[in-house]
C-alpha positions as CSV (number, residue, x, y, z in Angstrom):
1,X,14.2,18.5,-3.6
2,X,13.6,17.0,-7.1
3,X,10.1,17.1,-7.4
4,X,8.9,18.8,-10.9
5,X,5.0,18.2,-10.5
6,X,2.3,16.0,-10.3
7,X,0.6,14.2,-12.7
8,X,-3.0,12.9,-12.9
9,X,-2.3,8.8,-13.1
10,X,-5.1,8.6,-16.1
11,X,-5.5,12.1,-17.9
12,X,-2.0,13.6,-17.6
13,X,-2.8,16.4,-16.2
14,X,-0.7,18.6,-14.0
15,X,-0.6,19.8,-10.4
16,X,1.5,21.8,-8.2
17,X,3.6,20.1,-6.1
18,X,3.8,22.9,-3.3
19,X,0.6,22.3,-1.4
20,X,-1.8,19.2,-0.4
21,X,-3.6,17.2,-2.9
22,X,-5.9,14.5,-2.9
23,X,-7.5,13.2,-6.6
24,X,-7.0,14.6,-9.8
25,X,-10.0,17.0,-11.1
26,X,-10.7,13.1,-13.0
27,X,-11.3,11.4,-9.6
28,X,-7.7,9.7,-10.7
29,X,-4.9,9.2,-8.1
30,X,-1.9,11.9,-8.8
31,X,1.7,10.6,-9.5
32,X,4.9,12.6,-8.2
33,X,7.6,13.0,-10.4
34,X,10.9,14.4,-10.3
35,X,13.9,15.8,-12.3
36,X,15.6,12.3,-13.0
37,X,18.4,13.9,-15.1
38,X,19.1,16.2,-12.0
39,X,18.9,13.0,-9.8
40,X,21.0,11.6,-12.0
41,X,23.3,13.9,-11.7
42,X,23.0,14.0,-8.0
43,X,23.1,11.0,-6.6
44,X,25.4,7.5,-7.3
45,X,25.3,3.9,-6.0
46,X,28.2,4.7,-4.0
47,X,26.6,7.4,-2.2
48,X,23.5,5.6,-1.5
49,X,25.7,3.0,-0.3
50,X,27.4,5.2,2.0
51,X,24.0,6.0,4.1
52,X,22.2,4.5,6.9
53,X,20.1,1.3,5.9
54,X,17.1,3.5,6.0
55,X,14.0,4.8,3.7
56,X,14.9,8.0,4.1
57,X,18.7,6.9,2.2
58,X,16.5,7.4,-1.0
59,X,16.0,11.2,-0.5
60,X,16.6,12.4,-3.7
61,X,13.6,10.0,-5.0
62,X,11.4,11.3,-2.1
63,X,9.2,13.9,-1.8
64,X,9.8,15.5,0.8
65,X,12.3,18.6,1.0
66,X,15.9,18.7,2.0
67,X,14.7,21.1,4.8
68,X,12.1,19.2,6.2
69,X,12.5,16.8,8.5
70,X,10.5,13.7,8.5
71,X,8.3,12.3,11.0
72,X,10.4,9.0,11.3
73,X,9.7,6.3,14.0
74,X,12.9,4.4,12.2
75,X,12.1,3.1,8.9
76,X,14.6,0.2,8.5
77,X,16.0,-1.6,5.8
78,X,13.7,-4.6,5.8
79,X,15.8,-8.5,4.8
80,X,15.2,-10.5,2.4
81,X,14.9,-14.0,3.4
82,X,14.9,-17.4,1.9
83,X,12.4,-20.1,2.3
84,X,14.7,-22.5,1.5
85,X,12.8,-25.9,3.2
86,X,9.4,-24.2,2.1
87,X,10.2,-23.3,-1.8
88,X,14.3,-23.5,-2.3
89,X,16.8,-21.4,-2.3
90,X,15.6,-19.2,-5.2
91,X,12.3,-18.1,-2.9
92,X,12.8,-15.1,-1.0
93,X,10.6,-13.2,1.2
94,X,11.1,-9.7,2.4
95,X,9.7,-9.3,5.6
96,X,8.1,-6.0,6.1
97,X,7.4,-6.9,9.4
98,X,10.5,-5.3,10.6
99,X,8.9,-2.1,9.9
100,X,7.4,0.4,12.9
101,X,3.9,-0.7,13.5
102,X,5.1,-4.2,13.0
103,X,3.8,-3.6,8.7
104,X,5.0,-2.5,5.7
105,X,2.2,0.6,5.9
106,X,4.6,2.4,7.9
107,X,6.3,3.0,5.0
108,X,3.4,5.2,3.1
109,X,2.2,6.4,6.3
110,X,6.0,7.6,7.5
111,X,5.5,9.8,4.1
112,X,2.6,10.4,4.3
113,X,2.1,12.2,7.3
114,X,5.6,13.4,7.3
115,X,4.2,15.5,4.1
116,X,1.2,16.2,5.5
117,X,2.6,17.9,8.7
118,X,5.0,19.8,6.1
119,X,2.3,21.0,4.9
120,X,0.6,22.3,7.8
121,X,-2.2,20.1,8.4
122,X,-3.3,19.2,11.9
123,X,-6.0,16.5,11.3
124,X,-5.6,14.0,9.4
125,X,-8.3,10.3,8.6
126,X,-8.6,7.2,6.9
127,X,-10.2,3.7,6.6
128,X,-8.6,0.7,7.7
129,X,-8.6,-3.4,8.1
130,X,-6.5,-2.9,10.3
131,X,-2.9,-2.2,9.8
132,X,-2.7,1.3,8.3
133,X,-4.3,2.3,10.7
134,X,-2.3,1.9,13.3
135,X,0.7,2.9,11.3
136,X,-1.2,6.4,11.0
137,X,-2.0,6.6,14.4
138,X,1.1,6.1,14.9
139,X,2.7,8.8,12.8
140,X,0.0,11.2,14.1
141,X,1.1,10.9,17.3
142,X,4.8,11.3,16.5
143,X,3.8,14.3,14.5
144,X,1.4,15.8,16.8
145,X,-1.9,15.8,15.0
146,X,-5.6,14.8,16.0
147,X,-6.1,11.0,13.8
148,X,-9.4,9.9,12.7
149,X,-9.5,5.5,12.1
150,X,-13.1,4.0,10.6
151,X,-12.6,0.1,10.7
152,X,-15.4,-2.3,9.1
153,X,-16.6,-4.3,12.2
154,X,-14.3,-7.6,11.0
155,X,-11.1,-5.9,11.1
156,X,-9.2,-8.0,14.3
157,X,-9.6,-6.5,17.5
158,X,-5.7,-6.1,18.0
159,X,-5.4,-3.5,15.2
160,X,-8.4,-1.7,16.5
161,X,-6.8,-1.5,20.2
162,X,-3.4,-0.9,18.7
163,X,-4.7,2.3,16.9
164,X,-7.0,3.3,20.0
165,X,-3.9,3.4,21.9
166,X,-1.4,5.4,19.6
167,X,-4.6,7.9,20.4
168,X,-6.4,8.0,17.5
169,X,-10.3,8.3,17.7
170,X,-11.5,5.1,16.0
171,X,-14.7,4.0,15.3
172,X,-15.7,0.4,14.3
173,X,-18.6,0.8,11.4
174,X,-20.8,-2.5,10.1
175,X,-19.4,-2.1,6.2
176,X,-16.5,-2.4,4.2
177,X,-13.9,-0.6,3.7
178,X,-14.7,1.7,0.9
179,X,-17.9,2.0,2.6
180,X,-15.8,3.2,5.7
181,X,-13.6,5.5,3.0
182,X,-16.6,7.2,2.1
183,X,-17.4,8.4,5.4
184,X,-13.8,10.0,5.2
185,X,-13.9,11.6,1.9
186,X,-17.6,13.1,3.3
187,X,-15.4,14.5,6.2
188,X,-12.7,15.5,4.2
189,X,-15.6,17.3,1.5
190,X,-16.7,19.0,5.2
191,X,-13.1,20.2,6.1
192,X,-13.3,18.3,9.3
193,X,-9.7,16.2,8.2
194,X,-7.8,15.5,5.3
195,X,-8.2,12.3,3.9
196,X,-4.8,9.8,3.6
197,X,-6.8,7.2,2.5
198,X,-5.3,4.2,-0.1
199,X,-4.2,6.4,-3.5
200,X,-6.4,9.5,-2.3
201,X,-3.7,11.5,-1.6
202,X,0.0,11.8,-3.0
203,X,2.3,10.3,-1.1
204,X,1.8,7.0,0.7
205,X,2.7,5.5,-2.6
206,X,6.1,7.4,-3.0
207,X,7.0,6.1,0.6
208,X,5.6,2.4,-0.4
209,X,7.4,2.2,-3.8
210,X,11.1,2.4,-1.2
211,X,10.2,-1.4,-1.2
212,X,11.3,-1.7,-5.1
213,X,14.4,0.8,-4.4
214,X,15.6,-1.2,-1.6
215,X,14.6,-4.8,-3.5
216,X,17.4,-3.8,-6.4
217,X,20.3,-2.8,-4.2
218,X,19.8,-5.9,-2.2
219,X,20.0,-8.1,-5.2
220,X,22.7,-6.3,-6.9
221,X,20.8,-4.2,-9.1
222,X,19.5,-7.2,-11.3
223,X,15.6,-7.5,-10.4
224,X,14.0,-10.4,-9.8
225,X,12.7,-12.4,-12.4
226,X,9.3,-12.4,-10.2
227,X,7.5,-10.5,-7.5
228,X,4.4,-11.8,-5.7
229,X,2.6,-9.1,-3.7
230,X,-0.5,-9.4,-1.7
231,X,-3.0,-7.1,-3.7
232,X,-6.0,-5.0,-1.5
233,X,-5.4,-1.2,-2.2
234,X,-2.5,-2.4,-4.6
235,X,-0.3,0.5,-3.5
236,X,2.6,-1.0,-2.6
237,X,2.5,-2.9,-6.3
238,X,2.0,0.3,-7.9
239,X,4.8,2.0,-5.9
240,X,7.7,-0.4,-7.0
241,X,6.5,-0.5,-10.5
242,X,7.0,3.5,-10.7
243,X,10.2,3.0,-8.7
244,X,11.7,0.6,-11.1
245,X,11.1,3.1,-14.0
246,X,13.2,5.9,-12.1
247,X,15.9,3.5,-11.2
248,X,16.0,2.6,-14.7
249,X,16.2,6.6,-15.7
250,X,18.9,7.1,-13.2
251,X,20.9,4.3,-14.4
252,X,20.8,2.4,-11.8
253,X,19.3,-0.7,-13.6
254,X,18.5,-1.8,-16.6
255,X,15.1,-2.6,-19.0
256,X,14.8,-6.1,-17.8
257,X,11.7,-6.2,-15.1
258,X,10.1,-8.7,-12.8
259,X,6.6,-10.5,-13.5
260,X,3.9,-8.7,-11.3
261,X,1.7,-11.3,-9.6
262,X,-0.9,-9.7,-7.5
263,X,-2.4,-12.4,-5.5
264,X,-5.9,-12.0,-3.8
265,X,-8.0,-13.7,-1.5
266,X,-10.9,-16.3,-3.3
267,X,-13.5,-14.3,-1.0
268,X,-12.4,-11.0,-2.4
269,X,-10.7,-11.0,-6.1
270,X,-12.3,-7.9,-8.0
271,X,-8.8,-7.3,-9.9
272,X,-8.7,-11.6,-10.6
273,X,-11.5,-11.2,-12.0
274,X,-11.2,-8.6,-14.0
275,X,-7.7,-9.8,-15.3
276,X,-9.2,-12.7,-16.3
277,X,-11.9,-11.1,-18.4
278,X,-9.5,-8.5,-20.1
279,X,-11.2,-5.4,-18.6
280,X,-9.5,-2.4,-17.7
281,X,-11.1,-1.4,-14.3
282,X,-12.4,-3.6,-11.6
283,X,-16.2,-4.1,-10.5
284,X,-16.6,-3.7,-6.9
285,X,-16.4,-7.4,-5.1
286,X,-19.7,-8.1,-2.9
287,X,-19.9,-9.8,0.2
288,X,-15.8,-9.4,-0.2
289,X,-14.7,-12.5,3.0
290,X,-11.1,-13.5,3.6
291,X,-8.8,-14.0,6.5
292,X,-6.3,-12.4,5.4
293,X,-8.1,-8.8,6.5
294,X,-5.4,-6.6,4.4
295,X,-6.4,-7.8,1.0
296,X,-10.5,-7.3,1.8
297,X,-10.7,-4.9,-0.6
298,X,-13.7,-4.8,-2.9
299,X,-13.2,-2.0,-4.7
300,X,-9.7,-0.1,-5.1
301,X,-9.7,3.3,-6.7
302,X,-6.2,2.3,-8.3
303,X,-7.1,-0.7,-9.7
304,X,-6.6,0.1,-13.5
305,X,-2.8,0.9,-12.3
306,X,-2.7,-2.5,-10.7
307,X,-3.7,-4.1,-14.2
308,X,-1.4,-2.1,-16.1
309,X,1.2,-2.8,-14.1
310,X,0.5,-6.6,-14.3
311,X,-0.3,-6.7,-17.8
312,X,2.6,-4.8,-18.7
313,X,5.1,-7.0,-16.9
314,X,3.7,-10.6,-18.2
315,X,2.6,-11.2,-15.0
316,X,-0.6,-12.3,-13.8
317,X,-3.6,-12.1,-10.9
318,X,-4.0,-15.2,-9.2
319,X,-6.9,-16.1,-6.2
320,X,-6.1,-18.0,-3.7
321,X,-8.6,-20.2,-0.9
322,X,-8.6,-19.9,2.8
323,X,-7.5,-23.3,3.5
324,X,-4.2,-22.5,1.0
325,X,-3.9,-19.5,2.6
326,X,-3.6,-20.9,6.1
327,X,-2.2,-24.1,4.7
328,X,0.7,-22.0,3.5
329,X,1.3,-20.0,6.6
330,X,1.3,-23.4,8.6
331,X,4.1,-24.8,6.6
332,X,6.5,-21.8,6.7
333,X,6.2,-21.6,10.2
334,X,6.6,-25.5,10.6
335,X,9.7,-26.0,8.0
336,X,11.7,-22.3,7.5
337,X,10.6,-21.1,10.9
338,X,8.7,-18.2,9.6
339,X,5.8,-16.9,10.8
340,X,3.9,-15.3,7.8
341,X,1.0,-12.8,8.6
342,X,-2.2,-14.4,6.5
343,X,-1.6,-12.0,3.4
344,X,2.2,-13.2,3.6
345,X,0.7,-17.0,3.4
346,X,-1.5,-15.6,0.3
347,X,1.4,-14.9,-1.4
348,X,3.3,-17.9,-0.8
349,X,-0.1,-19.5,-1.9
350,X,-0.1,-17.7,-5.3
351,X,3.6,-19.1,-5.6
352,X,2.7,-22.4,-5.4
353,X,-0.2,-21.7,-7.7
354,X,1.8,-19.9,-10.3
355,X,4.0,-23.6,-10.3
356,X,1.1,-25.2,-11.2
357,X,0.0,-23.3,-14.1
358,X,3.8,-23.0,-15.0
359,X,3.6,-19.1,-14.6
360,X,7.0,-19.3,-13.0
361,X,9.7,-22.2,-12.5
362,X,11.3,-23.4,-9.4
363,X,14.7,-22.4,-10.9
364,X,13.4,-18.3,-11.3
365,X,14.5,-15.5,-8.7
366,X,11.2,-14.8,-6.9
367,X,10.6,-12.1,-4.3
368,X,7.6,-13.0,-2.2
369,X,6.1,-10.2,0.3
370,X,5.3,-10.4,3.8
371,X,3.4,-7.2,5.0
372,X,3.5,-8.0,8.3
373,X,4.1,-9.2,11.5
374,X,2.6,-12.7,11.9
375,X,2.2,-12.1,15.8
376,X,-0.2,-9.6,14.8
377,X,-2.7,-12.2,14.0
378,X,-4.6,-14.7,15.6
379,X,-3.2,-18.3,15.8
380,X,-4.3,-21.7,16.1
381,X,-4.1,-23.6,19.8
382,X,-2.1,-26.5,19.3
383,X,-0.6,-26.2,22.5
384,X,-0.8,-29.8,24.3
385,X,-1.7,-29.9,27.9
386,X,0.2,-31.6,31.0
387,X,-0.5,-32.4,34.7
388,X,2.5,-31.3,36.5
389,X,2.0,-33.1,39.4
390,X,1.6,-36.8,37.3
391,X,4.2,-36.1,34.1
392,X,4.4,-39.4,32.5
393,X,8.0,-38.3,30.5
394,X,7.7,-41.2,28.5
395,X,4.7,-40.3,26.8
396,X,6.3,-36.2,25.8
């Protein structure tokens, strides 16, 4: 294990890595970070290489100890694929649909509760729209613990049966999700659970940032000139940003980094907006509305790491509509034969977008992300309808 400490993401501060922790004493989420000159030392590409295609490959940039073993369900490699018809040959998509659960918050939630159990705790909750849910009722039921799901009353009925039936007590509440989150940090404050929520505890993120990890070897170790990620909690953003920086210490890679677009919904765009007007933190998004249920997020506690990240990389925040959204999902489907989950068509919006303004070029690398399964969702009839006892063939 290579873990040194933890490190308060705003102040600094530090925190034993030895036991669970939630936010720093400044309400801030808490960073791992490790001995990279040991890892260094440790670990090579041809090592890595040498591995099963798996998150857990990445051990030495993982938290949790060589002794422990992980509550695993089979974290694959996920593919990158190109959308060749849809955007050329230079637009990729990783599809983190591949993933247990069907979505790419197996991968915090694999660490997650794999931590948590290492730790010794036996309940464990969190809010949802729907997919992390199920991926930590999942886990919880792999690792043996009682799981605790609060869902705002739009998140699709699928997830909330999926999660039901990993065993999870879930409860459907009429608010959003931070609303939802702070009935789980109450119950957390009462010792009835420990919270997992988005950024409230350690180590979803450190299981998220694998994306990045596995991103670079799959492209040879030169990054791509652009990433566009669909941005709710923003962990996942946050994740590969903070990976890129230890592959960089390791030696892995070099200085050169991708443009960070974070790409919300029109009906919910608290970090767009406050991109746009320079600020540092995010106001909270009322009436927050979008199909795409993953990115309804109106107010993420890590959204000041989310800006960094963007600012710092020359990126940008881009908003998307509805009808783009499921414009964009439509044509995938139609001409690459990819079925995009709604946040996956946000992204591919936010491309198309990004042309426009001349944020990126049809010639640049870009890395597009589909968080999900798009047979998770609910689609659009189109179905035609036939008699089978008068089938005029002519007319099919």
């Amino acid at each position: 294990m290579f873990v040194t400490h933890l490190e308060c993401s705003s102040t600094g501060e530090r925190y034993e890595a030895g036991k669970p922790h939630n936010l720093s004493s400044a309400g801030k989420p808490l960073l791992v970070r490790y001995d990279l000159d040991a890892v260094k030392a440790a670990l090579t590409k041809a090592v890595l290489t040498s591995r099963p295609a798996d998150m857990w490959k990445w051990r030495e940039l993982l938290p949790l100890p060589d002794r422990a073993a992980p509550v695993s369900l089979g974290e694959p490699e996920t593919p990158l694929i190109p959308l060749t018809k849809t955007g050329g040959p230079n637009l990729l998509v990783k599809d983190e649909g591949r993933l247990p659960t069907g979505s790419f918050k197996a991968r915090g939630l694999a660490m997650a509760v794999s931590m948590a159990k290492h730790f010794g705790v036996e309940r464990i909750a969190m809010p949802t729209n729907g997919n992390a849910g199920a991926a930590l009722a999942a886990y919880g039921a792999r690792a043996g613990m009682r799981t605790f799901v609060i869902c705002p009353a739009e998140t699709p009925a699928i997830n909330v049966h999926e999660t039901a039936a990993y065993g999870a007590e879930v409860y459907v509440a009429n608010g959003q999700i931070d609303e939802c989150g702070r009935i789980v940090g109450e119950g957390a404050a009462a010792g009835k659970w420990f919270d997992c929520s988005t950024l409230k505890e350690p180590y979803r993120i450190e299981g998220k940032k694998v994306m990045g990890l596995e991103l670079a070897e799959q492209l040879g170790w030169e990054l791509p000139d652009a990433i566009f990620y669909p941005t709710g909690g923003g962990t996942g953003l946050i994740g590969m940003w903070k990976a890129f920086d230890e592959l960089e210490a390791i030696g892995f890679i070099g200085k050169k980094r991708p443009r960070m677009f974070a790409v919300q919904a029109s009906g919910c765009a608290p970090i767009v907006r406050a991109f746009e007007s320079g600020a540092e933190s995010a106001e909270r998004w009322e009436n927050a509305a979008t199909l795409a249920t993953g990115i309804r997020v109106p107010k993420a506690i890590g959204d000041f790491l989310i800006l960094r990240a963007v600012r710092e990389s020359g990126g940008a925040a881009i908003a998307v509509e509805e009808s783009e959204i499921a414009q964009a999902v439509e044509d995938a489907a139609r001409d690459d034969g990819f079925l995009l989950c709604p946040e996956g068509g946000a992204v591919l919006a936010g491309w198309r977008e990004a042309l426009k303004r001349n944020l990126v070029t049809r010639d640049e690398r870009v890395v597009l992300f589909n968080c999900a399964s798009g047979n998770k969702y609910p689609l659009s009839d189109k179905a035609g309808r036939i008699d089978l006892n008068n089938v005029d063939l002519a007319a099919l």
